[in-house]
C-alpha positions as CSV (number, residue, x, y, z in Angstrom):
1,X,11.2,47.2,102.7
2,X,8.7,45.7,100.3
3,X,9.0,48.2,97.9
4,X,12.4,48.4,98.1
5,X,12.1,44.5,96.9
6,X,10.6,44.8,94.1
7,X,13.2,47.8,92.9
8,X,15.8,44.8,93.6
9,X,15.0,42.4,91.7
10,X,13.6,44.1,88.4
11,X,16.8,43.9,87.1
12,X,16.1,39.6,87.5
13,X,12.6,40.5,86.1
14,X,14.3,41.7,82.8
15,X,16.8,38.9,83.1
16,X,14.2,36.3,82.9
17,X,12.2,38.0,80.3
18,X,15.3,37.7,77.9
19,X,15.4,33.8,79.2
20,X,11.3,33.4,77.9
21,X,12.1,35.1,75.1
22,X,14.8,32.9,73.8
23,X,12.7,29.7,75.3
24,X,10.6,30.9,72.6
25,X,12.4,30.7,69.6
26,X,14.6,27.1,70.8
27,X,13.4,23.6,72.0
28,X,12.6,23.9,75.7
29,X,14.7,21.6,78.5
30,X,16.8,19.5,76.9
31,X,14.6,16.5,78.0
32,X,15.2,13.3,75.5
33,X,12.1,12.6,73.2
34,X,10.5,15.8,75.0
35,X,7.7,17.4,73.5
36,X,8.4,21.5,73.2
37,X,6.6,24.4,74.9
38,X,4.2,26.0,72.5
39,X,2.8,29.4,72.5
40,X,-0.7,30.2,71.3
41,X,-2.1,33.3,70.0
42,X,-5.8,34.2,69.6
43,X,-7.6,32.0,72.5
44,X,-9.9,33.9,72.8
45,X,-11.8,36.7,75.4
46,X,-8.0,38.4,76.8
47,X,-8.7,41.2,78.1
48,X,-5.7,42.5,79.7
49,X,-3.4,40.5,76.6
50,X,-2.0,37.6,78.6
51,X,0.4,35.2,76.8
52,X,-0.4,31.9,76.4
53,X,2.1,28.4,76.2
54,X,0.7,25.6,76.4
55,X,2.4,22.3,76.8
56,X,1.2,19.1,75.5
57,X,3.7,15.8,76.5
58,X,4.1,13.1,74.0
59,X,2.7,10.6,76.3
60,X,-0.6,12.8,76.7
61,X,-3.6,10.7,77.3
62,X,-7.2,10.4,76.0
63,X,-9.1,12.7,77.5
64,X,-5.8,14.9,79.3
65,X,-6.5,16.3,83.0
66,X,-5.6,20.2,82.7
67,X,-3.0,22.0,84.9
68,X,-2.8,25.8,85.0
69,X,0.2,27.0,86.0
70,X,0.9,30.3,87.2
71,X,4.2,31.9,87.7
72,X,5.6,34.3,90.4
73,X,6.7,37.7,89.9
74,X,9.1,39.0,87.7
75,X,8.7,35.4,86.1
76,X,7.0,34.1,83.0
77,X,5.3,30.7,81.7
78,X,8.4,29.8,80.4
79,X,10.2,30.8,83.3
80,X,8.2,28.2,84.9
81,X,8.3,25.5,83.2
82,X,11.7,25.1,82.8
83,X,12.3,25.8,87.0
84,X,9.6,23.5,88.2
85,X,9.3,19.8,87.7
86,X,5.0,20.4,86.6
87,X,6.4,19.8,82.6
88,X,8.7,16.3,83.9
89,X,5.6,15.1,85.6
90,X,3.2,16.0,83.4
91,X,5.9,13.7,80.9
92,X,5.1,10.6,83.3
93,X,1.1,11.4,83.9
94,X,0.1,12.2,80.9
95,X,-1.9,15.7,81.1
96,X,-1.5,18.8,79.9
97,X,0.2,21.8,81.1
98,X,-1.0,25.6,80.3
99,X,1.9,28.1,81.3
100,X,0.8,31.8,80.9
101,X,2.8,35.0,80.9
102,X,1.6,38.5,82.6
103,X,1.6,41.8,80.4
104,X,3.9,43.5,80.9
105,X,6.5,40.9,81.0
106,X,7.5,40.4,84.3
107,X,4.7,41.6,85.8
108,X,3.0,40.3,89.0
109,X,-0.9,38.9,88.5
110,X,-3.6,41.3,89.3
111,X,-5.2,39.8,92.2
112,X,-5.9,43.5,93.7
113,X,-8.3,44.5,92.0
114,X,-12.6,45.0,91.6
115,X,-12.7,43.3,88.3
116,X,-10.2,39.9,89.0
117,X,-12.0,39.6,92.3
118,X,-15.3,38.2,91.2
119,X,-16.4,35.7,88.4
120,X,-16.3,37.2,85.1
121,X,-15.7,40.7,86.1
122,X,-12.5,40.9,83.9
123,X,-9.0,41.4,84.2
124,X,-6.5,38.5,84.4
125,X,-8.7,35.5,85.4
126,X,-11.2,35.8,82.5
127,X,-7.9,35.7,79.9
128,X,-7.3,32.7,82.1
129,X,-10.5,31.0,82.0
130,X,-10.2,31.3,78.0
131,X,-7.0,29.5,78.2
132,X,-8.6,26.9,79.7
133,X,-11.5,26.7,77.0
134,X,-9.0,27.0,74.2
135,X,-7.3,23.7,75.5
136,X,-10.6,21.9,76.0
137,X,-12.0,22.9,72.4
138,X,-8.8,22.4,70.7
139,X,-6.2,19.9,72.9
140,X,-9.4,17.2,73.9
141,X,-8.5,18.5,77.8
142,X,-11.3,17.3,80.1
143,X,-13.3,19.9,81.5
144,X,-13.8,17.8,84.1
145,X,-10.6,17.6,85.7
146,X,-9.5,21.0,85.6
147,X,-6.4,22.2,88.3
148,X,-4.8,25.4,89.3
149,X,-1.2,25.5,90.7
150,X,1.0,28.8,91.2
151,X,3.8,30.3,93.2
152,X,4.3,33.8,94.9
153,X,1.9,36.0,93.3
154,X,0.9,32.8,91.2
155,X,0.0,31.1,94.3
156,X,-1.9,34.1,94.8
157,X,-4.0,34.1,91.7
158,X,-4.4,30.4,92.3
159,X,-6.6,30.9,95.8
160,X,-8.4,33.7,93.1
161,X,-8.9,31.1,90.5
162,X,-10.5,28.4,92.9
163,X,-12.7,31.7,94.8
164,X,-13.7,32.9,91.4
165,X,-14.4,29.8,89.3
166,X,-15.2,27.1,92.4
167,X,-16.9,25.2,88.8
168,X,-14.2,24.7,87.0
169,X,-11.7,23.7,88.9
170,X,-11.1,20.0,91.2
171,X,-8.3,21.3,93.6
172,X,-5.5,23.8,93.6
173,X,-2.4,24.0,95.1
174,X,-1.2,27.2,96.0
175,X,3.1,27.8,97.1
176,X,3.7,30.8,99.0
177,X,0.4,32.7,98.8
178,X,-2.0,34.7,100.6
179,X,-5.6,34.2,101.1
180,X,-8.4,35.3,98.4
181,X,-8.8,39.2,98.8
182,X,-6.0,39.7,101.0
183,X,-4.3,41.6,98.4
184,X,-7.4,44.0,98.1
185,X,-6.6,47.7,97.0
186,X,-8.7,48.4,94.2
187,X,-6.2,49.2,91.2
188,X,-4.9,46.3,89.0
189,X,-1.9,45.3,90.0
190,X,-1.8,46.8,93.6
191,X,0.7,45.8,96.2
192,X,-1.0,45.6,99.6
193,X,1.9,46.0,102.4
194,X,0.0,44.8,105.2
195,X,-1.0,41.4,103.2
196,X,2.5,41.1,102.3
197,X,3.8,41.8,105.5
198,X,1.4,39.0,107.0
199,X,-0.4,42.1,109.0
200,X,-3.6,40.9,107.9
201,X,-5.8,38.6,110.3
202,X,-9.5,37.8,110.0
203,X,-11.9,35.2,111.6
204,X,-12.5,32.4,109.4
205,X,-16.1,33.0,108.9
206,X,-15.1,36.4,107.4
207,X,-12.8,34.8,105.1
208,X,-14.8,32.4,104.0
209,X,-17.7,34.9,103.0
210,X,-14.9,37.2,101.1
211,X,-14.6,33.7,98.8
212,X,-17.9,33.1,98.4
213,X,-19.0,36.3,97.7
214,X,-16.4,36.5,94.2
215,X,-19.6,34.0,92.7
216,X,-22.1,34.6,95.2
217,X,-24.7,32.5,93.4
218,X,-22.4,29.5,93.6
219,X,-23.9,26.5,96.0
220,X,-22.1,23.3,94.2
221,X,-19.2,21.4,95.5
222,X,-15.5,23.6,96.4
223,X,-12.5,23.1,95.0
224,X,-10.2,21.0,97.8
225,X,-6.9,23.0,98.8
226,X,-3.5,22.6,99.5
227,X,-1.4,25.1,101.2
228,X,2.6,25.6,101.2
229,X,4.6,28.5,102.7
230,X,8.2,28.4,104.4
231,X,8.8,29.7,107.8
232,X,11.5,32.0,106.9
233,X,9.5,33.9,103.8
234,X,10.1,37.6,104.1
235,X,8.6,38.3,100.9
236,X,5.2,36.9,101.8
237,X,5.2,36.2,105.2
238,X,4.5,33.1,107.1
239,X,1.7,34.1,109.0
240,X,-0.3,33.9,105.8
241,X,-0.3,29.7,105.6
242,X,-2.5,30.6,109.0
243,X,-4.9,32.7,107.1
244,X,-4.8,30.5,104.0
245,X,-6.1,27.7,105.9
246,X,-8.6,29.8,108.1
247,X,-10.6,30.8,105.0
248,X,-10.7,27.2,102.5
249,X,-11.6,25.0,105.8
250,X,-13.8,27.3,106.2
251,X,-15.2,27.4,103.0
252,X,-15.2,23.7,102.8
253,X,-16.7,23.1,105.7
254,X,-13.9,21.1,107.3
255,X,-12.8,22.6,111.1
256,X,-10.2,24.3,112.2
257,X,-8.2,21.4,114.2
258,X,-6.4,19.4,111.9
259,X,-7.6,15.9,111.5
260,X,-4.3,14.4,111.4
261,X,-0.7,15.9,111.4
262,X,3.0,14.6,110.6
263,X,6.5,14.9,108.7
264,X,6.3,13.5,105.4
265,X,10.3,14.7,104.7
266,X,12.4,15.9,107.2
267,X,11.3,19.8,107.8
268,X,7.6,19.5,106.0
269,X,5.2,19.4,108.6
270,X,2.3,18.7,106.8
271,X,-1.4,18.7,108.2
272,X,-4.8,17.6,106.8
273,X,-8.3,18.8,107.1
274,X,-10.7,15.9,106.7
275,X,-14.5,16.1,106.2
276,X,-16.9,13.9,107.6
277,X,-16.3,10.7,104.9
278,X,-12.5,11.2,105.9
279,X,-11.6,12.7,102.5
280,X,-9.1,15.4,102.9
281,X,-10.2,19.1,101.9
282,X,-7.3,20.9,102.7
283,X,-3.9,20.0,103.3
284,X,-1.1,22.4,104.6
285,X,2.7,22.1,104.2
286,X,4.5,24.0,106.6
287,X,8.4,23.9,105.8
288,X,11.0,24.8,108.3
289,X,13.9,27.1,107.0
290,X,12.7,27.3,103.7
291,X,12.6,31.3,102.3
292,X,10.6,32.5,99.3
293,X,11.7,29.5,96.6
294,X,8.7,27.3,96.9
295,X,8.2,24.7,95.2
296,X,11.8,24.1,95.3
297,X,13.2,22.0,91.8
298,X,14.7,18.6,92.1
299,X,12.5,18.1,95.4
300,X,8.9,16.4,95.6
301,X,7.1,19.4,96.3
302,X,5.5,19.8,92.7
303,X,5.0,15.6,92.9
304,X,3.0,16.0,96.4
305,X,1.3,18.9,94.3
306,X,0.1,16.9,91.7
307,X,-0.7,13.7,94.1
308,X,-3.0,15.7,95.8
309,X,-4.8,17.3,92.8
310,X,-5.4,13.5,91.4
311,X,-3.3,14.3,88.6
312,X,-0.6,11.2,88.9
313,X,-2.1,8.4,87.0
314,X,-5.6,8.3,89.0
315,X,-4.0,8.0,92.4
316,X,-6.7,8.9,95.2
317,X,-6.7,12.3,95.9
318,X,-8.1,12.1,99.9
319,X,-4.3,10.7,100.7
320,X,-2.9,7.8,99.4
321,X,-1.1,5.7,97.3
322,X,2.4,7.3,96.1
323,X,5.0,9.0,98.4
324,X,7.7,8.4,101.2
325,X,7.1,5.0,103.2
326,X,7.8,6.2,107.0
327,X,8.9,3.8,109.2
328,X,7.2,4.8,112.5
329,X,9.4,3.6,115.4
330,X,12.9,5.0,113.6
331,X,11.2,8.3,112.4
332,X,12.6,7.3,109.0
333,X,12.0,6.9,105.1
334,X,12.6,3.7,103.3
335,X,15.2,4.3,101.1
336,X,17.3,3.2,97.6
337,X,20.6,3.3,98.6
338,X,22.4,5.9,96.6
339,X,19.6,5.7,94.3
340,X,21.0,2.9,92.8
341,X,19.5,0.4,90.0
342,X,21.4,-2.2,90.9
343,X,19.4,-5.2,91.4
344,X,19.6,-7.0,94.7
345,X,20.0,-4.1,96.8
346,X,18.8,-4.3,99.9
347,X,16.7,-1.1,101.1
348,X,17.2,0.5,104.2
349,X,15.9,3.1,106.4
350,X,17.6,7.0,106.3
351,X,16.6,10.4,107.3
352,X,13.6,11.7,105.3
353,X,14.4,14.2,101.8
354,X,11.8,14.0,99.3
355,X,14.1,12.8,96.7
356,X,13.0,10.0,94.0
357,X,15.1,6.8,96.1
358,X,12.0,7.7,98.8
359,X,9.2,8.0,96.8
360,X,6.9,4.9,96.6
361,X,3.6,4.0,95.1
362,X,1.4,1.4,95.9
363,X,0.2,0.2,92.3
364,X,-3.4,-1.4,91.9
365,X,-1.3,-4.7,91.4
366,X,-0.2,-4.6,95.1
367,X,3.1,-3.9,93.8
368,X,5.9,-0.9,95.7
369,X,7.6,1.0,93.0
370,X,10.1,3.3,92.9
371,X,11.2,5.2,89.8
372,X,15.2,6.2,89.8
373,X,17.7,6.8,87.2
374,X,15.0,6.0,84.7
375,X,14.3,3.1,85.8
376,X,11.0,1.6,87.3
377,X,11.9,-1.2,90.2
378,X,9.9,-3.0,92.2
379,X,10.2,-3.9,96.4
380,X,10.8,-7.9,96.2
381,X,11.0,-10.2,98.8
382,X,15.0,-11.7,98.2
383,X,14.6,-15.5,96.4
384,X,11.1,-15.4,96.7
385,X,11.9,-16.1,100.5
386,X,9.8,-16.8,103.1
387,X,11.9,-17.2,106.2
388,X,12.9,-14.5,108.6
389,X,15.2,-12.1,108.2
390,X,14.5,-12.4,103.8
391,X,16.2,-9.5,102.5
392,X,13.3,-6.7,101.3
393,X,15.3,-5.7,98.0
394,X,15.0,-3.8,94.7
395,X,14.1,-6.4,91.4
396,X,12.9,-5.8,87.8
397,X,9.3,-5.6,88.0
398,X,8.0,-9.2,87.3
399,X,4.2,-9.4,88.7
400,X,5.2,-12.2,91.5
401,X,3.6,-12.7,94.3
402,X,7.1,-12.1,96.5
403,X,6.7,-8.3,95.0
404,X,3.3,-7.8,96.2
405,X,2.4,-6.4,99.3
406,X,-0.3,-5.4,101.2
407,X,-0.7,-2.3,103.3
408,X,-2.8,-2.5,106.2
409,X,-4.8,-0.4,107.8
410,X,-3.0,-1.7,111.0
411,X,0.4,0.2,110.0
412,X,2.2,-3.1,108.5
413,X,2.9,-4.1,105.6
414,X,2.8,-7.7,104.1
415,X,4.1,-9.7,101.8
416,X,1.2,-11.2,99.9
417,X,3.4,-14.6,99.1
418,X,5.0,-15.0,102.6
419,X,3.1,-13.4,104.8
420,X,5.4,-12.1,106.7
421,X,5.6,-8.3,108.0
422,X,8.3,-5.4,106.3
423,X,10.5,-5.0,109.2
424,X,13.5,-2.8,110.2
425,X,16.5,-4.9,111.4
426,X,16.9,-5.2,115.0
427,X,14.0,-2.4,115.4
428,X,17.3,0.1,114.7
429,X,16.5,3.6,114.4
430,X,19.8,4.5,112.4
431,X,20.6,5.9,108.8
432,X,21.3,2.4,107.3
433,X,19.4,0.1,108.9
434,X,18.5,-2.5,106.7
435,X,14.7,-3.8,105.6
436,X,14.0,-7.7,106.0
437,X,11.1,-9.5,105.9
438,X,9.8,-11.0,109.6
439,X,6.9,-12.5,111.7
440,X,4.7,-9.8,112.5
441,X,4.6,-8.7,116.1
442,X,3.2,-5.3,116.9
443,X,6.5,-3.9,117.3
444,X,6.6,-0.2,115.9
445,X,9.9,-1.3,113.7
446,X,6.7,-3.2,111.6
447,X,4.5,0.0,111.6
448,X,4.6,1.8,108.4
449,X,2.7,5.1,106.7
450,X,2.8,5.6,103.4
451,X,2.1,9.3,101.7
């Protein structure tokens, strides 16, 4: 059945080829004031001649953070880029993007075989590792704040990245992989059925070594991890995320018991791995329905990507600052009606999605932003009021003290001018309950998580 797969969909694989090829010659997504995906020839050491774009957003910064990208089967770093939100994002954060292609064209990566298993030893990941270099030497890109993303057979060669090059990289994110050396058959560019198939089980200790031993004289600090598969994958089974997780806890020295669990979006059942400072090592994202289409466009699975790899604006990267704001008691997100910019709304609680109207960050001036519809607004407490039942609404971003808050390590949050707790109207637990300001009183309808 696996091989009968791949026969199916080569005839997308030439599809998308034609689609890089003419993403080569044309501006890329027809983004306003967007800076274009470029490709780059000559980066060096290539041994197995990979295809290099790189893409550099207007708004870079000093200094950029590097992301490498790595695409999926039958895909190619165009392909990529123009399906995945990484190029929007790296737009608003201000780092740089590399995007390589296989050769052949459509190919998958070659994480199969003696040479990309172990540092330096050739194939794919040292072309990848000049890519890399290229953009430090030439683009000003950090070398200290290196990151590996990648889907399907990218997300593959990303848990090879981070085993090969544990140096070099700061975290990875991998969507829809399988563990380092699953994919083991010896040739370049193997399939391995029983990987696939999620046949494959090991004890975590015997994953582990299998990572360490790909730069066995390696003894500095890992690489964190986070992990994403869908429940209903039958291209890369589900059974994987299990394996995944066995071999970078155990690599990081985290245990096998999750430190804390929960359901950031409705169907994401997401759990961390903490060490003992309470910084998060790895962090698994277990989605419920989803097939093999991760990380799905439009949604805020790259944006939780990036969050967790530090690479939004110098958010924390052990949890943190920017994502949905659960209301505990209701089992609900705090939510921008319609996503609208109309100032004055009043927010309100509704089922969980991941969409932009959800997604919140706590800025360094105590401020709770949401970006929609291009537009940055800012949580304010309704007439600067003070009194119960003050509507928590959506306002221009003025630096007041009625749009500052403070989140607690209680659960609540405060207004910093009044005082008074974010609450949920009549402690409802319906789509549409509204958000006031009231005196705080321990009630779960004033208990809030954020991330």
């Amino acid at each position: 059945m696996l091989r009968s797969w791949y026969l199916k969909f080569r005839l997308l694989g030439l599809l998308l080829a034609v689609a890089a090829a003419v993403g080569v010659g044309l501006p890329a997504a027809p983004r306003a004031a967007a800076a274009s995906l470029t490709q780059v020839t000559n980066f060096g050491t290539n041994p197995t001649n990979l295809q290099m774009y790189v893409y550099v957003p207007n708004s870079v910064k000093a200094n950029p953070s590097i992301l490498l990208a790595l695409h999926g089967c039958q895909g190619s770093g165009p392909y990529l880029y123009s399906s995945t939100d990484f190029g929007k994002l790296a737009d608003q954060y201000g780092f740089i993007v590399i995007y390589p292609s296989t050769n052949p064209g459509g190919s998958c990566w070659d994480v199969s075989s003696d040479q990309a298993l172990k540092r330096g030893g050739g194939s794919d990941p040292v072309g990848l590792m000049s890519m890399i270099t290229y953009t430090e030497q030439h683009y000003g890109g950090n070398p200290g704040a290196v990151y590996v993303t990648g889907e399907s057979s990218g997300g593959m060669m990303t848990n090879v990245m981070l085993a090969d090059y544990p140096d070099v990289f700061k975290a990875g994110a991998a969507y829809m992989g399988v563990p380092y050396h699953c994919f083991y058959t010896g040739t370049v560019r193997g399939w391995n059925g029983p990987c696939a198939g999620g046949q494959v089980s090991m004890t975590p200790q015997a994953w582990g070594d299998l990572a360490r031993n790909a730069d066995p004289g390696y003894s500095g600090p890992r690489p964190r991890v986070q992990l994403w598969h869908g429940t209903a994958d039958t291209t890369l089974n589900y059974n994987n995320l299990a394996e995944e997780t066995k071999q970078w806890t155990n690599v990081l020295g985290v245990g096998q018991t999750p430190s804390s669990s929960d359901t950031p979006v409705t169907n994401w059942n997401r759990s961390r791995y903490d060490n003992s400072s309470g910084s998060t090592q790895v962090e698994t994202y277990s989605i419920v329905g989803a097939g093999h289409q991760l990380p799905i466009q439009g949604t805020q699975m790259a944006a939780y990507g990036i969050h967790f790899m530090g690479l939004d604006a110098g958010a924390p990267t052990g949890g943190g600052s920017t994502g949905a704001l659960h209301a505990v008691g209701a089992g609900k997100c705090l939510d921008d009606p319609n996503s609208t910019t109309t100032l004055g709304t009043q927010q309100q609680i509704y089922s969980c999605n991941g969409q932009a109207n959800q997604t919140w960050t706590h800025t360094s001036s105590n401020e709770l932003t949401l970006t929609v519809g291009g537009s940055t607004l800012c949580l304010d407490a309704s007439g600067k009021g003070t009194a119960n039942g003050t509507k928590a609404i959506v306002w221009s971003c003025s630096g007041q003290t009625n749009q500052q808050w403070n989140v607690n390590s209680n659960g609540t949050v405060t207004g910093v001018q009044s005082g008074l707790c974010l609450d949920v109207s009549g402690a409802s637990t319906a789509n549409g309950a509204l958000a006031q300001l009231w005196s705080c009183n321990g009630g779960s309808n004033q208990q809030w998580t954020l991330g």
